[in-house]
C-alpha positions as CSV (number, residue, x, y, z in Angstrom):
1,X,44.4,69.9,-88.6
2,X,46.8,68.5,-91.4
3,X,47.2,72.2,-92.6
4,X,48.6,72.9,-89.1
5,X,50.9,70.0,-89.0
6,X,51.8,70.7,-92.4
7,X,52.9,74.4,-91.7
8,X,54.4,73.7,-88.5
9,X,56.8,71.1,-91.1
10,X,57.7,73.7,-93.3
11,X,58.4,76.3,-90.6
12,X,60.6,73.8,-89.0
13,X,62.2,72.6,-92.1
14,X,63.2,75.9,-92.8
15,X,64.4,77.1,-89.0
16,X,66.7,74.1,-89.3
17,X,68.1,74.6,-92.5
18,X,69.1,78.3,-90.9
19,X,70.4,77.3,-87.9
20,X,72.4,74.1,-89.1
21,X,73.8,76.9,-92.1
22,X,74.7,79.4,-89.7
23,X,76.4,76.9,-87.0
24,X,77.7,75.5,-90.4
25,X,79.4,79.0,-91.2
26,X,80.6,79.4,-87.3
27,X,82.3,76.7,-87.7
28,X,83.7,77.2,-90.9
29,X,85.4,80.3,-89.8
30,X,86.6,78.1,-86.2
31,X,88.9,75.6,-88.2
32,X,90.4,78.7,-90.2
33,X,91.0,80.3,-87.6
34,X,89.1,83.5,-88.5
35,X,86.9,85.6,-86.1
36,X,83.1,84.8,-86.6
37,X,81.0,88.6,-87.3
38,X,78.0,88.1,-88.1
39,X,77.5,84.7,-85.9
40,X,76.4,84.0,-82.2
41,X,79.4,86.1,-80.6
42,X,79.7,88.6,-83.5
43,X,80.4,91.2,-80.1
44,X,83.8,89.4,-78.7
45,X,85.0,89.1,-81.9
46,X,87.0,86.3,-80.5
47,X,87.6,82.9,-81.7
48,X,84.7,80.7,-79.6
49,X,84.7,77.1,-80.4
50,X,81.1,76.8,-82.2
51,X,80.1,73.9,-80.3
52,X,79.9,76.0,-76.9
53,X,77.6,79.0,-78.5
54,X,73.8,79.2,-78.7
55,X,73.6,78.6,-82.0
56,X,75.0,74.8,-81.6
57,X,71.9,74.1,-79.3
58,X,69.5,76.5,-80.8
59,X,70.5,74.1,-84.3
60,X,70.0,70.9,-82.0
61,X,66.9,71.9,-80.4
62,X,65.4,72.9,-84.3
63,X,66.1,70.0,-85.7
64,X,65.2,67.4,-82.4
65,X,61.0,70.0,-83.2
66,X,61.7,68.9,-86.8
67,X,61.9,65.2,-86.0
68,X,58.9,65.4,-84.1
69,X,57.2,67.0,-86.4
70,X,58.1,64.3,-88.9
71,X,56.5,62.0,-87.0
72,X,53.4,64.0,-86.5
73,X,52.9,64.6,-89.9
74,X,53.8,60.5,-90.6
75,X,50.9,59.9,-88.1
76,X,48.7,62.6,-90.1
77,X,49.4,61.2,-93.0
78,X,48.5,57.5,-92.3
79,X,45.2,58.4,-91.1
């Protein structure tokens, strides 16, 4: 079971260091006023504010599984 837990960590750890770097980027481009296209809305090719696209909640919804996880493998560990 701590195997488990332990790969689910690292799978997390990793998802949320993706999706935090690619909101990270999105909104990079947002403040200089530059057209993201490679990011969430790479097809409008418009300026979106960041913080209205997928990859803001996708990034939240990672790293709220991450903290969890954290938890889980806290619990594991204290066993």
């Amino acid at each position: 079971m701590k195997n488990i837990i332990v790969s689910q960590f690292i799978v997390l750890l990793v998802g949320t260091v993706f999706a935090w770097g690619n909101f990270s980027y999105e909104l990079y481009l947002w403040l200089n006023r530059q057209a993201c296209t490679i990011g969430c809305y790479a097809t409008t090719g418009s300026l979106v504010n960041p913080f209205f696209t997928p990859c803001f909640y996708g990034a939240l919804f990672f790293l709220t599984a991450f903290i969890l996880s954290c938890f889980l493998l806290r619990l594991q560990l204290k066993k």
